[in-house]
PDB file of N, H, CA, C and O in Angstrom:
ATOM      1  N   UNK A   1     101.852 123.097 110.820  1.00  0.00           N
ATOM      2  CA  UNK A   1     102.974 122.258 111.103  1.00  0.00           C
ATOM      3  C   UNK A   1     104.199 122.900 110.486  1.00  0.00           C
ATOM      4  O   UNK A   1     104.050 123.443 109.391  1.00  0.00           O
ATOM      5  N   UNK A   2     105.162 122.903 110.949  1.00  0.00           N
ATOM      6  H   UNK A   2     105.283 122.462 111.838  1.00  0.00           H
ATOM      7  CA  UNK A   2     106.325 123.771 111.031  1.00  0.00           C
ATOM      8  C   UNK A   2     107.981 122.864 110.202  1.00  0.00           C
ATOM      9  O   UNK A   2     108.829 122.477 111.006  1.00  0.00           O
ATOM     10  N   UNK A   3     108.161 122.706 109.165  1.00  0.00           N
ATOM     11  H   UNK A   3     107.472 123.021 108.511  1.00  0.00           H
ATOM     12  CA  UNK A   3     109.167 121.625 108.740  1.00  0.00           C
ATOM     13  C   UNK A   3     110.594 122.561 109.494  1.00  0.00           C
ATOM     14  O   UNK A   3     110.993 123.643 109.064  1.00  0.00           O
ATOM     15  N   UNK A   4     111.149 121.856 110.622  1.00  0.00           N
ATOM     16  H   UNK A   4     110.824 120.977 110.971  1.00  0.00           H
ATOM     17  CA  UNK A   4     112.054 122.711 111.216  1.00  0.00           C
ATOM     18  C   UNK A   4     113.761 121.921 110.823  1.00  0.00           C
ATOM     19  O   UNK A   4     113.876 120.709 110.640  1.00  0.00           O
ATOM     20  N   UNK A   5     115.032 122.979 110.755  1.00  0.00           N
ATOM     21  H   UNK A   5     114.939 123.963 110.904  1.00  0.00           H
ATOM     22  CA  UNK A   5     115.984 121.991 109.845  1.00  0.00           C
ATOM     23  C   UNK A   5     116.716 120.950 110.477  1.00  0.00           C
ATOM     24  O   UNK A   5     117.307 120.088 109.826  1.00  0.00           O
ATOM     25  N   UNK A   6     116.700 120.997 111.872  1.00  0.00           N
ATOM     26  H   UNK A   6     116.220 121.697 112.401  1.00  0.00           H
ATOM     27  CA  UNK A   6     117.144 119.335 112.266  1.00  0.00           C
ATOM     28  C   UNK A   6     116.158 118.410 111.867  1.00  0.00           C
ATOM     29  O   UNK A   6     116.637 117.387 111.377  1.00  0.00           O
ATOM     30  N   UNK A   7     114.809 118.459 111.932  1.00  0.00           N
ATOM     31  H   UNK A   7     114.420 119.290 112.331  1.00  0.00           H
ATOM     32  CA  UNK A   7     114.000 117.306 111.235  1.00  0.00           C
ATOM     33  C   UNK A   7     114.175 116.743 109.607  1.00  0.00           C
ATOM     34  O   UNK A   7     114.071 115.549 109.329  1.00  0.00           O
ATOM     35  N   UNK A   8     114.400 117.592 108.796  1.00  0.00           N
ATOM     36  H   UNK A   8     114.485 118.563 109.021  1.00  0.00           H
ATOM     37  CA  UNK A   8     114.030 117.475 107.365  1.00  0.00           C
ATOM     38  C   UNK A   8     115.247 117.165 106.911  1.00  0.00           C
ATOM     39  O   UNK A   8     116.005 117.479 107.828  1.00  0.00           O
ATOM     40  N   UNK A   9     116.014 116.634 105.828  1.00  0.00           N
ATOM     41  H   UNK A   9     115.398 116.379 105.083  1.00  0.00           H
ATOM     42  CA  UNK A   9     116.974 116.139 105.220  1.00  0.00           C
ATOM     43  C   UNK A   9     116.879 117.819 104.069  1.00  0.00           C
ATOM     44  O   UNK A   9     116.026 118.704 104.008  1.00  0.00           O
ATOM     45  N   UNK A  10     118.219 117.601 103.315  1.00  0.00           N
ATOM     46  H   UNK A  10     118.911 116.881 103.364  1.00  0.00           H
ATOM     47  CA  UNK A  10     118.521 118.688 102.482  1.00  0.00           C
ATOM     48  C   UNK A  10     117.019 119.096 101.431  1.00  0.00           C
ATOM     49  O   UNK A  10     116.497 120.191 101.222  1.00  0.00           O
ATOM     50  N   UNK A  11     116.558 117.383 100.810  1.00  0.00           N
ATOM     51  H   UNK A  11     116.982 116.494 100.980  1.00  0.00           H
ATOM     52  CA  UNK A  11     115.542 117.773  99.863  1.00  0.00           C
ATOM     53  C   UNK A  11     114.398 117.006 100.337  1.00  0.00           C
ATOM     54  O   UNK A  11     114.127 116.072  99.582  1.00  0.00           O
ATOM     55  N   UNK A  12     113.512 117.134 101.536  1.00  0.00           N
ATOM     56  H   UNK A  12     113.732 117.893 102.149  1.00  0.00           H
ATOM     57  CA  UNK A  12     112.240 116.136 102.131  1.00  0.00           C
ATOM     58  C   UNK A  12     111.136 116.323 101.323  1.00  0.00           C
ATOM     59  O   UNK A  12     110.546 117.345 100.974  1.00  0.00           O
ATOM     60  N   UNK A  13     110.909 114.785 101.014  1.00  0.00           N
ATOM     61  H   UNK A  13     111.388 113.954 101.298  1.00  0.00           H
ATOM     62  CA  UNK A  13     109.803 114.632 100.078  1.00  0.00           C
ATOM     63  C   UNK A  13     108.934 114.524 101.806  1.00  0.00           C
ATOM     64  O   UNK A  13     109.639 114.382 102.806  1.00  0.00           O
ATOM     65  N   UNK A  14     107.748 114.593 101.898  1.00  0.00           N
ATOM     66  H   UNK A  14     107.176 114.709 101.086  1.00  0.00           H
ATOM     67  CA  UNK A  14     106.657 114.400 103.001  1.00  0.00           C
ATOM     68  C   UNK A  14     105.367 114.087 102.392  1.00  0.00           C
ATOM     69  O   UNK A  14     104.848 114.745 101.491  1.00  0.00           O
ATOM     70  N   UNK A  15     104.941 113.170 102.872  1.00  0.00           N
ATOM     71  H   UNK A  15     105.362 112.635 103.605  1.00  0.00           H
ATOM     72  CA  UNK A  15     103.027 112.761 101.924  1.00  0.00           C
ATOM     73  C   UNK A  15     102.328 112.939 103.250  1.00  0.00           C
ATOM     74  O   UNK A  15     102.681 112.522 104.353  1.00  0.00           O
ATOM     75  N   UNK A  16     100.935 113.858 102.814  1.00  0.00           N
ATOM     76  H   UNK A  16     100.648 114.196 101.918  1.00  0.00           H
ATOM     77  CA  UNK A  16      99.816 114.193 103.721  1.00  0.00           C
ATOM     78  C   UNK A  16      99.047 113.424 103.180  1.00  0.00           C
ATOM     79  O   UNK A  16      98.897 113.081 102.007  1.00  0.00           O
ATOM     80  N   UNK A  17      98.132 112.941 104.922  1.00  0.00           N
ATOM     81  H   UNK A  17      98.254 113.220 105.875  1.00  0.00           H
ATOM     82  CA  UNK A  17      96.980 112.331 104.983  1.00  0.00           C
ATOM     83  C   UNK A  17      96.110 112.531 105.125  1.00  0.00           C
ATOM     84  O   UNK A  17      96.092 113.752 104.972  1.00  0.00           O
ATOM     85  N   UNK A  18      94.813 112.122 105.427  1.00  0.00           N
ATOM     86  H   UNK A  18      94.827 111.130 105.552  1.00  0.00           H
ATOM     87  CA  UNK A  18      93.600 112.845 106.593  1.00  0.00           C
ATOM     88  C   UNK A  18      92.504 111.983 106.066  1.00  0.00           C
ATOM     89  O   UNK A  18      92.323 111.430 104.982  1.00  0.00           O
ATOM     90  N   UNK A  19      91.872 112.044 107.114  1.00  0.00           N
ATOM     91  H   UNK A  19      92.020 112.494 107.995  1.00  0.00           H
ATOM     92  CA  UNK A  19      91.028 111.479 107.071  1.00  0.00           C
ATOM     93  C   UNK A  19      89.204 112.378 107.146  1.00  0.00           C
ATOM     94  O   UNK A  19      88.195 111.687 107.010  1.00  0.00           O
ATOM     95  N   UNK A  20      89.141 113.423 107.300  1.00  0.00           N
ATOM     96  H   UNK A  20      89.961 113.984 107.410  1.00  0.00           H
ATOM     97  CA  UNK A  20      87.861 114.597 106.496  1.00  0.00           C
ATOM     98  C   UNK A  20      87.699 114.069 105.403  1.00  0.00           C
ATOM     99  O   UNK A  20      88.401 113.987 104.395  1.00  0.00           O
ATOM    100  N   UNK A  21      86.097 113.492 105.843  1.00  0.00           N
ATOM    101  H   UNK A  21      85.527 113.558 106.661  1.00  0.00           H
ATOM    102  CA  UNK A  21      85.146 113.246 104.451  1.00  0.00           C
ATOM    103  C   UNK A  21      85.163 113.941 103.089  1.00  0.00           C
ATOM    104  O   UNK A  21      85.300 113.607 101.912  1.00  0.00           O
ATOM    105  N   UNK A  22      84.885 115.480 104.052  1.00  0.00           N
ATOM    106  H   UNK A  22      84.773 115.752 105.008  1.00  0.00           H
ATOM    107  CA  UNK A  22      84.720 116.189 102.893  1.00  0.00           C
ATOM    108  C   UNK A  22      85.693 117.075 102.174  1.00  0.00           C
ATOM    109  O   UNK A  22      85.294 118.017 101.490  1.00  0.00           O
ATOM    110  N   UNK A  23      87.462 116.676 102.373  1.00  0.00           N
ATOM    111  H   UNK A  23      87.787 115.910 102.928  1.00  0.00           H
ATOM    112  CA  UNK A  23      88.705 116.833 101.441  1.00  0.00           C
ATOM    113  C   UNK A  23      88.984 117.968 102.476  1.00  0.00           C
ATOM    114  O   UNK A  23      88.105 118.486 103.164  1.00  0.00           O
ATOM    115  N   UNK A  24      90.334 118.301 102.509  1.00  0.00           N
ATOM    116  H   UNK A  24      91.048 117.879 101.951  1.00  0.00           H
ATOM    117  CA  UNK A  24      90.766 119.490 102.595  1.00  0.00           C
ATOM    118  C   UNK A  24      91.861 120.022 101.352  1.00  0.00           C
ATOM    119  O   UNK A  24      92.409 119.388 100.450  1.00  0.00           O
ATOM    120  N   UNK A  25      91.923 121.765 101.811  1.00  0.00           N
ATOM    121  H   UNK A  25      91.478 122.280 102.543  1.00  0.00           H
ATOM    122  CA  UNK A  25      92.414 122.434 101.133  1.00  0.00           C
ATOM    123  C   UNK A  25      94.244 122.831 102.169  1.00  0.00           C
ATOM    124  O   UNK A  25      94.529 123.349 103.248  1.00  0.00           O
ATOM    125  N   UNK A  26      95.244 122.027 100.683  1.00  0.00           N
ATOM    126  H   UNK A  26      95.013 121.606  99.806  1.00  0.00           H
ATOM    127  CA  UNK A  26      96.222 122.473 101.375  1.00  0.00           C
ATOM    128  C   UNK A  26      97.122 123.364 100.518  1.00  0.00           C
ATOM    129  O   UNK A  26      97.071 123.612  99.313  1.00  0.00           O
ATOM    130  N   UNK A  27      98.058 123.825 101.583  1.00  0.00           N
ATOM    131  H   UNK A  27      98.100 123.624 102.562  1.00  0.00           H
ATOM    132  CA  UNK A  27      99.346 124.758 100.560  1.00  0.00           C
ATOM    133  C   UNK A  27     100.540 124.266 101.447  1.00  0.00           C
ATOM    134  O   UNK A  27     100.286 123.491 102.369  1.00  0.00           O
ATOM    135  N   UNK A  28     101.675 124.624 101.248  1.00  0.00           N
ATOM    136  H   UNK A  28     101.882 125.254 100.499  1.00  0.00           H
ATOM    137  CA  UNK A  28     103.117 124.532 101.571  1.00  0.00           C
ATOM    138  C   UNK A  28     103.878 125.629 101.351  1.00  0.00           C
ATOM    139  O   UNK A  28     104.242 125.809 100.189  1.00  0.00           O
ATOM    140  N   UNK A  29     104.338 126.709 102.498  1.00  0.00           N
ATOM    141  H   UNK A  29     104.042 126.563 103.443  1.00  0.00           H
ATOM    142  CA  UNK A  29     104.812 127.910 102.039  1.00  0.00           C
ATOM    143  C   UNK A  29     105.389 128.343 102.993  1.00  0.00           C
ATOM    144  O   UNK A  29     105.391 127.741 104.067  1.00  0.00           O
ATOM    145  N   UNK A  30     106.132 129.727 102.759  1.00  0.00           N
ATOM    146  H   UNK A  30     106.130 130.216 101.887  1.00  0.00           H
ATOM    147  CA  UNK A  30     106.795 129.885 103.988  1.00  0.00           C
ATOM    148  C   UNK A  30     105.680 130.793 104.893  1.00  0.00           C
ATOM    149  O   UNK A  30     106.192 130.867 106.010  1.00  0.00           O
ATOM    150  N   UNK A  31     105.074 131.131 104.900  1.00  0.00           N
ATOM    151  H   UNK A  31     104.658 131.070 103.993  1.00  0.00           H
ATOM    152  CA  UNK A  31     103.918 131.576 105.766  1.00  0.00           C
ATOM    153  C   UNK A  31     102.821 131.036 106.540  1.00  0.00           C
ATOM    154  O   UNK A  31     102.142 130.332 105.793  1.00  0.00           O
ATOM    155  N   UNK A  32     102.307 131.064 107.843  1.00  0.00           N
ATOM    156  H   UNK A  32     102.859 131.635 108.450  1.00  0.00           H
ATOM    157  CA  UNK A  32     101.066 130.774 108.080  1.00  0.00           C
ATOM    158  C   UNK A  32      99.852 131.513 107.343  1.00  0.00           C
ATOM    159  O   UNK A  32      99.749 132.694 107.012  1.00  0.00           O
ATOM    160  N   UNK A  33      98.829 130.275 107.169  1.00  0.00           N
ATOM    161  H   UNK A  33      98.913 129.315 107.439  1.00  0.00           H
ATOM    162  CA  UNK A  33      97.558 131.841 106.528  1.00  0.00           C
ATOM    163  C   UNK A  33      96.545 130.530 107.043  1.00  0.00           C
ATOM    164  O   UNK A  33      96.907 129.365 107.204  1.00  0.00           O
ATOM    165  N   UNK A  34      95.225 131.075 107.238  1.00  0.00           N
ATOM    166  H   UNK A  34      94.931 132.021 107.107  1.00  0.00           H
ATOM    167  CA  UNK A  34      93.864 130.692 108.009  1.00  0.00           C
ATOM    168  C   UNK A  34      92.846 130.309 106.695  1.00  0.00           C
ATOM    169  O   UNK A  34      91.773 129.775 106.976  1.00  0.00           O
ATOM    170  N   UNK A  35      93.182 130.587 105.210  1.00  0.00           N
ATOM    171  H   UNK A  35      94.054 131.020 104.982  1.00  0.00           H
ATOM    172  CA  UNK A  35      92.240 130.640 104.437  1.00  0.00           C
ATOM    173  C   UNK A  35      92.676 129.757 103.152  1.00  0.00           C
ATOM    174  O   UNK A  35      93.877 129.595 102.931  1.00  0.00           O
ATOM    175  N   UNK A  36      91.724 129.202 102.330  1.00  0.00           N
ATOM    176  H   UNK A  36      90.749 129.333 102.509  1.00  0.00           H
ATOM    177  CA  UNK A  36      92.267 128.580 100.733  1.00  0.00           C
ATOM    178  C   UNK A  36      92.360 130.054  99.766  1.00  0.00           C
ATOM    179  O   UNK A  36      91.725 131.108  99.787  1.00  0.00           O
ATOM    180  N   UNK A  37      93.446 129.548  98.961  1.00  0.00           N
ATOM    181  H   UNK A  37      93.962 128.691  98.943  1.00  0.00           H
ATOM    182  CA  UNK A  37      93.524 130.382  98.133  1.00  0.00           C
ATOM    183  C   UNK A  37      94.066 129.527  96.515  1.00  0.00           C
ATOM    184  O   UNK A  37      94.242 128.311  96.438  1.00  0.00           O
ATOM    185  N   UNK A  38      94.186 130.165  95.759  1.00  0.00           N
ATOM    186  H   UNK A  38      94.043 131.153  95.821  1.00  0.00           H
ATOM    187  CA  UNK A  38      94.370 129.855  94.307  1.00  0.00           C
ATOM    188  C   UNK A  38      95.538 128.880  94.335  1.00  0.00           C
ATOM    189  O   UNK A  38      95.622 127.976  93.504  1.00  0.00           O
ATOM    190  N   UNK A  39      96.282 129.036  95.131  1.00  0.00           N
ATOM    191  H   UNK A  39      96.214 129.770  95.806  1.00  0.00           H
ATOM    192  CA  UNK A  39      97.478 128.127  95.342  1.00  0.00           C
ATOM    193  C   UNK A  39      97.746 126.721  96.154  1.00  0.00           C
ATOM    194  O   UNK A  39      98.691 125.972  96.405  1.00  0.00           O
ATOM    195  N   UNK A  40      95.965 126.849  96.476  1.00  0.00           N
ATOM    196  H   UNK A  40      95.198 127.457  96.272  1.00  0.00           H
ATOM    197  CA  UNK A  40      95.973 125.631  97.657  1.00  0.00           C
ATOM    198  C   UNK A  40      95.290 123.981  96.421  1.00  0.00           C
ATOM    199  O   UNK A  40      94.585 124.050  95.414  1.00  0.00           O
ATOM    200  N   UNK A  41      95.796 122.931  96.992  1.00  0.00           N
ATOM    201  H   UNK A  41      96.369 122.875  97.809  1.00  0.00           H
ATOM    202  CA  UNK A  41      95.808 122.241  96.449  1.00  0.00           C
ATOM    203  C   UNK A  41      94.744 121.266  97.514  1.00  0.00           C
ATOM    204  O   UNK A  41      95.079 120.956  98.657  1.00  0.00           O
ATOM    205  N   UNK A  42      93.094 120.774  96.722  1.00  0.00           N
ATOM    206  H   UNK A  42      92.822 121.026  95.794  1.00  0.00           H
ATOM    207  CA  UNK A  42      92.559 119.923  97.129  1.00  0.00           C
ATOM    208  C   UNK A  42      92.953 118.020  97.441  1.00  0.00           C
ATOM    209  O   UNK A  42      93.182 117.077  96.682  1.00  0.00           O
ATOM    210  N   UNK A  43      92.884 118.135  98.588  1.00  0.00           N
ATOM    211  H   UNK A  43      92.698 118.900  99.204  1.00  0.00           H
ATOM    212  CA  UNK A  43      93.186 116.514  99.054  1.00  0.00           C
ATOM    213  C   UNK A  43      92.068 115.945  99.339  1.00  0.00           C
ATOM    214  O   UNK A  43      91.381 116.505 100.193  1.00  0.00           O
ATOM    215  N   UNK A  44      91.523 114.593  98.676  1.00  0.00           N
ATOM    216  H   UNK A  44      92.081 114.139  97.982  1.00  0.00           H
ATOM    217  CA  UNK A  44      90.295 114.253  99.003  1.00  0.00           C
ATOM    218  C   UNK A  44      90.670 113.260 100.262  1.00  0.00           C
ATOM    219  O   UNK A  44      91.869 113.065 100.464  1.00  0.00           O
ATOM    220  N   UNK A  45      89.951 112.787 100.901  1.00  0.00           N
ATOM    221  H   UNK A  45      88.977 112.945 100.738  1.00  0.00           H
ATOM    222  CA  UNK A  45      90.131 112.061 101.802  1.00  0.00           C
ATOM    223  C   UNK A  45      91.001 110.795 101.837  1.00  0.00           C
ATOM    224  O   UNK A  45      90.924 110.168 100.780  1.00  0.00           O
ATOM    225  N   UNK A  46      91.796 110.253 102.749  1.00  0.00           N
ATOM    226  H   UNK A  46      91.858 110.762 103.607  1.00  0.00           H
ATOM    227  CA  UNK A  46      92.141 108.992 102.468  1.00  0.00           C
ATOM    228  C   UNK A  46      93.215 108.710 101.076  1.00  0.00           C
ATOM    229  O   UNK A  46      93.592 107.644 100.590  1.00  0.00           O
ATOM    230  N   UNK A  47      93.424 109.701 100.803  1.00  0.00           N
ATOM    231  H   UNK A  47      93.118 110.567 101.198  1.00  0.00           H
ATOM    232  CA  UNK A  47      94.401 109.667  99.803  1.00  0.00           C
ATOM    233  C   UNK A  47      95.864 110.349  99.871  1.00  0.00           C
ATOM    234  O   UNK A  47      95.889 111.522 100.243  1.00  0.00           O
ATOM    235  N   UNK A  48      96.908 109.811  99.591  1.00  0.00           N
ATOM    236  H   UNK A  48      96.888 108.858  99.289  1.00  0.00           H
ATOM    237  CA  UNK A  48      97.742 110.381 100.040  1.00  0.00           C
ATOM    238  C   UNK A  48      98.304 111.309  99.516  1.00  0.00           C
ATOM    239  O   UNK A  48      97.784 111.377  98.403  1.00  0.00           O
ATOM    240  N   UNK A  49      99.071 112.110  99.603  1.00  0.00           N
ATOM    241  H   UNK A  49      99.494 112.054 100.507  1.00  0.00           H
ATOM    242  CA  UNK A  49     100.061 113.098  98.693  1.00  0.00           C
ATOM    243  C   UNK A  49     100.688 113.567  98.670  1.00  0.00           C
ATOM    244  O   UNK A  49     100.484 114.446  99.507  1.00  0.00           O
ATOM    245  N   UNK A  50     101.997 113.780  98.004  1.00  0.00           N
ATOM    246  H   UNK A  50     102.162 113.066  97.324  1.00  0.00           H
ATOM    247  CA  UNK A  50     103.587 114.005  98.281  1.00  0.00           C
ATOM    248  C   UNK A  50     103.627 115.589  97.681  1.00  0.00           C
ATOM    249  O   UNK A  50     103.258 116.240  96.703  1.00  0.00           O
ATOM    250  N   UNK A  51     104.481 115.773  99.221  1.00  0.00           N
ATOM    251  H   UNK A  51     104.781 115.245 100.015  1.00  0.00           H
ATOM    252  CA  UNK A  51     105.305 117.410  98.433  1.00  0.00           C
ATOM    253  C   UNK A  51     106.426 117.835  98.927  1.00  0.00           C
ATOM    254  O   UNK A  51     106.667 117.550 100.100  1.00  0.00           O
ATOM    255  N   UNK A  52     107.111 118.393  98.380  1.00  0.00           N
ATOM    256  H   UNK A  52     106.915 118.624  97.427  1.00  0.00           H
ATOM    257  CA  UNK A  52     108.655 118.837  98.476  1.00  0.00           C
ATOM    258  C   UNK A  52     108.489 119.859  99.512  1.00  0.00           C
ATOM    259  O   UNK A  52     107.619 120.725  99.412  1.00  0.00           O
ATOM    260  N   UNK A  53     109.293 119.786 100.499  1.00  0.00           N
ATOM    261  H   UNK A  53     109.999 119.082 100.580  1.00  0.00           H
ATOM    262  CA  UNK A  53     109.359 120.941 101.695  1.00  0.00           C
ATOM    263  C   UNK A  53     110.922 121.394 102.171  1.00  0.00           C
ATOM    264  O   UNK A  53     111.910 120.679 102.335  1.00  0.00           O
ATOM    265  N   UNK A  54     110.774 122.751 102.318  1.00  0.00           N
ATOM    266  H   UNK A  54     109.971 123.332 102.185  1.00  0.00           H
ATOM    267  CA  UNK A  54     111.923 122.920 103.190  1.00  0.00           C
ATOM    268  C   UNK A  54     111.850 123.581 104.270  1.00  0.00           C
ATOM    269  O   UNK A  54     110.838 124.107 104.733  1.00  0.00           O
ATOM    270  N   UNK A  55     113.500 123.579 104.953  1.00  0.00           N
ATOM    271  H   UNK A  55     114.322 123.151 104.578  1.00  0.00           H
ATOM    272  CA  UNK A  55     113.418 123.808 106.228  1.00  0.00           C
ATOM    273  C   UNK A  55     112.486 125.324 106.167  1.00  0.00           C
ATOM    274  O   UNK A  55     112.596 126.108 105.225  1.00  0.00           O
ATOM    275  N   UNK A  56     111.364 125.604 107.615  1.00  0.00           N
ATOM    276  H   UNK A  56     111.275 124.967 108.380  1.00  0.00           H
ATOM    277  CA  UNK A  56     111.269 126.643 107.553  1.00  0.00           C
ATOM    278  C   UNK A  56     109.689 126.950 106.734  1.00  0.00           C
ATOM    279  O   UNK A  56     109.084 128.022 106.734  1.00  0.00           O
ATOM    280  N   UNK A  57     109.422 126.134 106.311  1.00  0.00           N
ATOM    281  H   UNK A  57     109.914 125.263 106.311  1.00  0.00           H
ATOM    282  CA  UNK A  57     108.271 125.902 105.516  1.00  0.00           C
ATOM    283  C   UNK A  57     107.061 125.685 106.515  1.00  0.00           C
ATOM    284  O   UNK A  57     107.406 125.109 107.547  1.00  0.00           O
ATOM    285  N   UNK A  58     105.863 125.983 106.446  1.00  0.00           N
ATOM    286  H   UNK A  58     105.583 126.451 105.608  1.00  0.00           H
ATOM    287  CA  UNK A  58     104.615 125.071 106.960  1.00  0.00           C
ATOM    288  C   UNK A  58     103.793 124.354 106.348  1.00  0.00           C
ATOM    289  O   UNK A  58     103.911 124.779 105.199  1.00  0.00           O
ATOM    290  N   UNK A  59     102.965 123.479 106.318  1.00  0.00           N
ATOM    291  H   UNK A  59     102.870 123.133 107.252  1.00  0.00           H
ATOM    292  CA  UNK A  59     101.415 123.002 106.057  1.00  0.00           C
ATOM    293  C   UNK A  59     100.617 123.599 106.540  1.00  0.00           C
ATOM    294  O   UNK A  59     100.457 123.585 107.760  1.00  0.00           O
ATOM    295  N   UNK A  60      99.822 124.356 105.659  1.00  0.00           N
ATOM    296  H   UNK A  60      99.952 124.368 104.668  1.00  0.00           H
ATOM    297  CA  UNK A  60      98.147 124.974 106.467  1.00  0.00           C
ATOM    298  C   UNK A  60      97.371 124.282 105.545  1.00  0.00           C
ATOM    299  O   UNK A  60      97.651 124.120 104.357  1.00  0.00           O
ATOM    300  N   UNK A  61      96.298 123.845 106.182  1.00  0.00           N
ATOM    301  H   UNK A  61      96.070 123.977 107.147  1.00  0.00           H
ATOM    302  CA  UNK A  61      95.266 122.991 105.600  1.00  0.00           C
ATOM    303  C   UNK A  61      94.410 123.705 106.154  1.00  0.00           C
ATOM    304  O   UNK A  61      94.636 124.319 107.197  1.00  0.00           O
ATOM    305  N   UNK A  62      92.951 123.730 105.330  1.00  0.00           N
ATOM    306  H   UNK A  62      92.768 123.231 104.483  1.00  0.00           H
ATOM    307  CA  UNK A  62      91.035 123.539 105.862  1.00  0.00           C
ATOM    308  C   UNK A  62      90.558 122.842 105.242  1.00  0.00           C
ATOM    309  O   UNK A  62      90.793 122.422 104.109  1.00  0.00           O
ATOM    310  N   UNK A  63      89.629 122.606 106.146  1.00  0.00           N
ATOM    311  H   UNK A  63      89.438 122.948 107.066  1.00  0.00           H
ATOM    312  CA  UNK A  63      88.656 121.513 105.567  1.00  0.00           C
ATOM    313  C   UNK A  63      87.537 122.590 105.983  1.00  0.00           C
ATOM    314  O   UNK A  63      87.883 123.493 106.745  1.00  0.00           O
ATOM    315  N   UNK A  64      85.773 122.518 105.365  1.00  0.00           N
ATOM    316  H   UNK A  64      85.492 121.784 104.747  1.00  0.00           H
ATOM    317  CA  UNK A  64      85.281 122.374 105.375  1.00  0.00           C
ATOM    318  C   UNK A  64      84.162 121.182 106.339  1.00  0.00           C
ATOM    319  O   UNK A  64      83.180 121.502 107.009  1.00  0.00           O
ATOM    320  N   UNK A  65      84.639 119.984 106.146  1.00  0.00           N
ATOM    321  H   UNK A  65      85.437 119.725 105.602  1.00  0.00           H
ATOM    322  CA  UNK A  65      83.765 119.067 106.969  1.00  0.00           C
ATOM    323  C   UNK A  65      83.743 119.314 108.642  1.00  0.00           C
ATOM    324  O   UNK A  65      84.566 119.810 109.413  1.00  0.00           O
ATOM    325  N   UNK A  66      82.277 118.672 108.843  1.00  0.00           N
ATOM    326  H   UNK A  66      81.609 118.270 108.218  1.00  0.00           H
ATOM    327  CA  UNK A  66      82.021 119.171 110.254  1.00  0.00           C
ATOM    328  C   UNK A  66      82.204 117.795 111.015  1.00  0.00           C
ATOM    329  O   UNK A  66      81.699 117.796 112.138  1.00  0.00           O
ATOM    330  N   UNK A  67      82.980 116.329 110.529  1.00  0.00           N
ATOM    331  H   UNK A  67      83.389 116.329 109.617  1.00  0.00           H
ATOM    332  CA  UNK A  67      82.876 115.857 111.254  1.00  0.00           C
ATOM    333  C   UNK A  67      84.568 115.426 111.997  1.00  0.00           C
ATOM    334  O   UNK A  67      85.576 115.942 111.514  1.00  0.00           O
ATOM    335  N   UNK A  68      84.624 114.830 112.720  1.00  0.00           N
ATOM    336  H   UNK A  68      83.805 114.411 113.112  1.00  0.00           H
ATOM    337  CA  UNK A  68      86.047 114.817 113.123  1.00  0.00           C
ATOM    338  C   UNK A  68      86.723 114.016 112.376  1.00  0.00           C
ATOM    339  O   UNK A  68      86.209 113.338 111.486  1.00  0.00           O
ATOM    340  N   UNK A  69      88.217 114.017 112.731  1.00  0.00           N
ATOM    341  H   UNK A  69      88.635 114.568 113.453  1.00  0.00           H
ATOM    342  CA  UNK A  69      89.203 113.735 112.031  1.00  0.00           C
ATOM    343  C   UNK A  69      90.804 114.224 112.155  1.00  0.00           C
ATOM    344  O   UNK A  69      91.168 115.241 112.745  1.00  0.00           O
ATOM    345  N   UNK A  70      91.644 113.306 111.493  1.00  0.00           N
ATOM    346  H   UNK A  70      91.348 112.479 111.014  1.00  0.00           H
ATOM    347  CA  UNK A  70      93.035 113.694 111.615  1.00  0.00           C
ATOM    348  C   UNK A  70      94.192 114.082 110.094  1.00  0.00           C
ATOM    349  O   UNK A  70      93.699 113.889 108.983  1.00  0.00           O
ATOM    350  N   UNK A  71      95.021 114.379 110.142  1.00  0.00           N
ATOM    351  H   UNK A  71      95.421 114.536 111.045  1.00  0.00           H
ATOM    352  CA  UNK A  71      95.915 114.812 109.290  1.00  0.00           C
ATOM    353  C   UNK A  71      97.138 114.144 109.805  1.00  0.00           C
ATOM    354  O   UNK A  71      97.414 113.964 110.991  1.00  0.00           O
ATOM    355  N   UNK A  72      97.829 113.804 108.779  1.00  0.00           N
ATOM    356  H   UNK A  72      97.605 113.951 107.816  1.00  0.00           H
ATOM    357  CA  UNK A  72      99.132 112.690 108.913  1.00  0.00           C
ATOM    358  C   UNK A  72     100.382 113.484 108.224  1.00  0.00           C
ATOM    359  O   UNK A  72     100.116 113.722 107.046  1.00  0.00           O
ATOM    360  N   UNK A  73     101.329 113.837 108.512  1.00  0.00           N
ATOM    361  H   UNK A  73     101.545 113.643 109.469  1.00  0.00           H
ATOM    362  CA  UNK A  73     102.306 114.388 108.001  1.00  0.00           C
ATOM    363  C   UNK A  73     103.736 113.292 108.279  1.00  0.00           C
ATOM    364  O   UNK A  73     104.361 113.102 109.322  1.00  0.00           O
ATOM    365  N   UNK A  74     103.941 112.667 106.831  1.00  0.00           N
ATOM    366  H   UNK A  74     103.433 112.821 105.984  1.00  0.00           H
ATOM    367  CA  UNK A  74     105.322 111.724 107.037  1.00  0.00           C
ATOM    368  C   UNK A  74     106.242 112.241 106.489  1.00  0.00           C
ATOM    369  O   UNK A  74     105.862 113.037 105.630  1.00  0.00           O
ATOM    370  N   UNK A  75     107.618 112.136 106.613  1.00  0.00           N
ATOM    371  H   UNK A  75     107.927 111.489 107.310  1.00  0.00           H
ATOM    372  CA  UNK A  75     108.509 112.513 105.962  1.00  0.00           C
ATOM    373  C   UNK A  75     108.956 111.328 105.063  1.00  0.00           C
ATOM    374  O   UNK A  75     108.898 110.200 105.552  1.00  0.00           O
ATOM    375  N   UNK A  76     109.355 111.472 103.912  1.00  0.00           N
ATOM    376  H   UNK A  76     109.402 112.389 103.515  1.00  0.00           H
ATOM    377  CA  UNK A  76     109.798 109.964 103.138  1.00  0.00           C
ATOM    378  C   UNK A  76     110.852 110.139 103.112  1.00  0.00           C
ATOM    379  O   UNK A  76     111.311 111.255 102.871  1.00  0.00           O
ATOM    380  N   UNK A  77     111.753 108.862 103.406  1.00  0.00           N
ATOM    381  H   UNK A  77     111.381 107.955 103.602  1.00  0.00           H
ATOM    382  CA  UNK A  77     113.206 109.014 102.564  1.00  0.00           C
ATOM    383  C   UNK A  77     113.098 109.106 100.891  1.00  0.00           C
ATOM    384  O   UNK A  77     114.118 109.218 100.211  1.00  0.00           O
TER     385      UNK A  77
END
């Protein structure tokens, strides 16, 4: 997911969701990447969690779990 700068305000707080049993692994950066790394931050399911983004930025997440499911990306005022 792509934070592009007509969407985002100067400083967008955004909280991720999801719903994967078994947590995913996220980061926030200016790059796409396919893999977790030392910098990725575990989300367990059903829980929410806020992070600072800017324009130009993405979300890459994995999960692990094999069963289906979604990811929620809000922007907060």
């Amino acid at each position: 997911m792509l934070f592009t700068q007509s969407g985002f305000r100067r400083t967008p707080q955004v909280r991720v969701c999801h719903t994967f049993t078994g947590g995913i692994w996220a980061t926030i950066g200016s790059t796409a990447v396919v893999t977790a790394n030392s910098a990725a931050a575990y989300l367990p399911g059903n829980s929410p969690e806020y992070f600072t983004a800017s324009p130009g930025q993405v979300l890459n997440f994995i999960s692990t779990s094999t069963s289906s499911g979604y990811v929620s990306l809000t922007e907060m005022s």
